[in-house]
N, C-alpha and C positions, 0 to 999 in steps of 0.2 A: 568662702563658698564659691563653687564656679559653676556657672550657668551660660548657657547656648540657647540662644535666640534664633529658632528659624525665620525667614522673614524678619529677621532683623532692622531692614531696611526699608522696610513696606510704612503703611500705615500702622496700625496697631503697635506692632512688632518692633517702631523705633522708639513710642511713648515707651514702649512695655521696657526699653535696652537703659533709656534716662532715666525711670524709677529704679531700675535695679542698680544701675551707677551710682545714684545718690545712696544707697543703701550699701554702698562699701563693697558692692559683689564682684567678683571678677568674671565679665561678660564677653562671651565669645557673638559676633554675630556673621550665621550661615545666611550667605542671599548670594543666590544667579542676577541678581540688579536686573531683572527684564522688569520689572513694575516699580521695586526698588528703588530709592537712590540714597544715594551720599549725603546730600543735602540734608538730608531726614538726620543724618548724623553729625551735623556740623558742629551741634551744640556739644558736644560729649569729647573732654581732650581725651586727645588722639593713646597716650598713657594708659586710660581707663579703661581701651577697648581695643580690641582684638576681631580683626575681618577676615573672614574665611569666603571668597568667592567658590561657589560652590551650588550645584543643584541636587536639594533634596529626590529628583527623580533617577540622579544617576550615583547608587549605591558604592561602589569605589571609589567615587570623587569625594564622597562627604561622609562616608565614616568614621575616619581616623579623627574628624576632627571632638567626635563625642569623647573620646579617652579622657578618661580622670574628670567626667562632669558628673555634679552631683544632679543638677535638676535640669531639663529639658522644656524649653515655652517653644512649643509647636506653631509657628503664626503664616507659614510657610504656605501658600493654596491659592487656586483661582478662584477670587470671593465673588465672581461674576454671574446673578441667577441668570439675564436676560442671555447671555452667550452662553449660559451651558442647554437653553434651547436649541440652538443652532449648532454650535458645536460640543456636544455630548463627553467624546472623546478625550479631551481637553482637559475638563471637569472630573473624570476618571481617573484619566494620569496625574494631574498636579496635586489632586488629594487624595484620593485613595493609595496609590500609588508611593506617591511622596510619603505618606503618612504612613505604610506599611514599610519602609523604606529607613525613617524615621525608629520606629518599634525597634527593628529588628538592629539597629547600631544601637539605643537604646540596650538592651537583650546582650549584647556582643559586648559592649561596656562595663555592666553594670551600673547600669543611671538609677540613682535610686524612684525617681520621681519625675514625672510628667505631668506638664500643663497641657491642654490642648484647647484650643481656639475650634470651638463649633458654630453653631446658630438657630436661629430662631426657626426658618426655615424647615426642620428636620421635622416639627410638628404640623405643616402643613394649615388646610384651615379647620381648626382645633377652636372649639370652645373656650373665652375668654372669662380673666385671667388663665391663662394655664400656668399651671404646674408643671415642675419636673417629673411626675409622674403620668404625664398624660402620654399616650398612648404616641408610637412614632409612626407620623405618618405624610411620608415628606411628598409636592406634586409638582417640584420643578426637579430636573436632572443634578443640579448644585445642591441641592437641598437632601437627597436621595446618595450624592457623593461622603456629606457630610456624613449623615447617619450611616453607614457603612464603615467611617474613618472613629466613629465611635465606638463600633460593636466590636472591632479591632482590636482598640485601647482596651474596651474592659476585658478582651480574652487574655492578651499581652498581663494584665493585672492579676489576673486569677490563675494565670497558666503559670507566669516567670516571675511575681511579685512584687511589680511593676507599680509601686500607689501611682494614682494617675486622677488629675483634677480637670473635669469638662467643662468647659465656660460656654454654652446656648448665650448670641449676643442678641438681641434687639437692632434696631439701623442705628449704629453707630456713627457719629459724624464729627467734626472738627478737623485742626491744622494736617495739612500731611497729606488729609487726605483728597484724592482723586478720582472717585468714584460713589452716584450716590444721587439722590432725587433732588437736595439741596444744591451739589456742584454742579448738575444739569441745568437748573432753573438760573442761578450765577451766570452760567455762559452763555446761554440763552438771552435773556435780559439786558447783557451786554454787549451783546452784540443787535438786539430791537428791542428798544423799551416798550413798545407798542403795542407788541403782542404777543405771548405766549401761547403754545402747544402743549398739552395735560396730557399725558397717557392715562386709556379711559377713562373713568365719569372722572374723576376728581374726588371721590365718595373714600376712598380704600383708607382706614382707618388704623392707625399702627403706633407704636412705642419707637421714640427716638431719643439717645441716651448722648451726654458729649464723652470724646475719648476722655479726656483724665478723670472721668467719674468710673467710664470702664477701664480702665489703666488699676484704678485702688481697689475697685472691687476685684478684680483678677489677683493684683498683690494679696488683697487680703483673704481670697478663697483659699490660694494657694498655702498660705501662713496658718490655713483652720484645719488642714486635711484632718479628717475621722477614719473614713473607711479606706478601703483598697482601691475604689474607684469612687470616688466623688461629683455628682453633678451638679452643677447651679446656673439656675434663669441669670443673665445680665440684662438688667433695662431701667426704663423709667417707671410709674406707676399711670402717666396719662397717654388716651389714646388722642392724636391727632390725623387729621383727614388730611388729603394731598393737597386740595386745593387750601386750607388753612395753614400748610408749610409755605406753599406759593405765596400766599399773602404777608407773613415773615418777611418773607423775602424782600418782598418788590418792598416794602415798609421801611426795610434796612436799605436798600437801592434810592430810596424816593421814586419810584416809578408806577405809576398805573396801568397796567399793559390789561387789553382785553386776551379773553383766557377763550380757548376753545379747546376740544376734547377732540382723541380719538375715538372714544366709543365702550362703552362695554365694562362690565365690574372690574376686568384684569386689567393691569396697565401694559403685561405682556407674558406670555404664556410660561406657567406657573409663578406668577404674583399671586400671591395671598390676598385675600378683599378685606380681610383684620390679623389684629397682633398685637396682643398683652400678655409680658410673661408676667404670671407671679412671681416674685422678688420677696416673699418671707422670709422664707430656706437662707437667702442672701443680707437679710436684714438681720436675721435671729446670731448672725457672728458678730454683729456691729456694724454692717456697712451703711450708709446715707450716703445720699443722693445729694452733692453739693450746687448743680449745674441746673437752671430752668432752662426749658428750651429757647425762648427770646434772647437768653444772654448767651448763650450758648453758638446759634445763629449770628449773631453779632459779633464775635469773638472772630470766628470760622470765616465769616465774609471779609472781617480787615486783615487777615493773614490771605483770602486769596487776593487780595486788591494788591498787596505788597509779594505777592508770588503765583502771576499769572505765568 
């Protein structure tokens, strides 16, 4: 089976290339390396895997390479909510764009099957747990990108026959990754143990999942397809506050830094002040949740002490 990873080289999108290698697959990985890297690939011989330098925003660079692929893992985007405040534009192009981009060499191939990388986001601030059924309703620009890159997928799926599986993520964190409340507090810390800076109160209460718990669950959604377009919550079942990840932190650090706040429920325009997806729909295939968040943290912090 051949399979192309967009974002191959990102976070998500390098765990997502070593599962499907250990699984015998023949993996193509699509990345322009601007967030990307190599390194993220080191572990995977070079035999195994196949690189396509390439940007999903620029359609004649990256089509040809979909020929002859049976499944598509979408992980390609700018996962940035605080900068698709500021920069809109951005957030538009690299996913919407990308991901229409994406469809349509999908469409021109014949890919049987498409993964796509969404988020939690796209619900906005939604009554807790939610469900995949809860009503879309995204209030940051990144989040409003996503949902858009979804409504897409499931036309692509009803219009050209596209089955096509949504993964909605929770804040996902560990190795790899460089972006995130966790890697902020890390750098922070390390550079003044003394003191830390909280975006608003320290109150905003949310689901934090480690990647290889969302690595299997994505394997395994993608391995249950039912319908023509399939969605599933990815997360944890508990909610934690910001300031209680701060305190993780400094715990694994050994530091007692005094915490002060910038102010206010958001920690920055369109942050969610809570986030619980339901994870039924995700448990009723088999999935469990291998990873608590303390080990999980722990795990994430001695891989950035050894890859600052």
């Amino acid at each position: 089976m051949k399979i192309l990873v967009t974002g191959g080289a990102g976070f998500i999108g390098s765990h997502i290339a070593d599962e499907l290698v250990r699984e015998s697959r023949a993996v193509i990985i699509l990345d322009n390396f601007c967030s990307g890297s190599a390194k993220n690939l080191a572990g995977i011989p070079k035999n195994k895997l196949k690189i396509a330098r390439a940007d999903v925003k620029k359609f004649a660079q990256m089509q040809g390479h979909f020929k002859g692929c049976d499944a598509v893992f979408h992980f390609a985007a700018d996962p940035d909510v605080r900068e698709s405040a500021t920069n809109p534009k951005k957030s538009f192009e690299d996913n919407v764009l990308g991901t229409f981009n994406v469809l349509e060499a999908c469409r021109k191939h014949d890919v049987k099957h498409l993964v796509f990388a969404s988020t939690s986001t796209v619900y906005g601030n939604a009554a807790i747990p939610t469900p995949e059924e809860a009503p879309i309703a995204p209030i940051s620009n990144y989040g409003a990108s996503k949902a858009a890159c979804e409504a897409y997928v499931s036309s692509y799926s009803h219009s050209y026959g596209i089955k096509s599986t949504i993964l909605r993520y929770a804040n996902i964190f560990g190795p790899r990754s460089r972006h995130g409340v966790i890697f902020d507090f890390f750098y922070k810390l390390k550079k003044d143990g003394k003191k830390m800076q909280i975006l608003g109160d320290g109150q905003q209460k949310k689901s934090y999942l480690f990647v290889s718990d969302a690595v299997q669950a994505t394997i395994f959604a993608a391995g249950h397809h039912r319908g023509l377009c399939d969605v599933y919550n990815v997360g944890s079942d508990q909610l934690h506050t910001v300031d209680e990840i701060a305190s993780l932190v400094c715990d694994k650090l050994g530091v007692s830094p005094k915490f002060s706040y910038t102010g206010g429920k958001q920690g920055w325009v369109g942050d969610v002040t809570q986030m619980l997806l339901a994870t039924k729909k995700l448990k009723a295939i088999g999935w469990e949740q291998s990873h608590s968040l303390q080990s999980g943290i722990s795990e994430y912090i001695d891989w950035l002490h050894k890859n600052k």
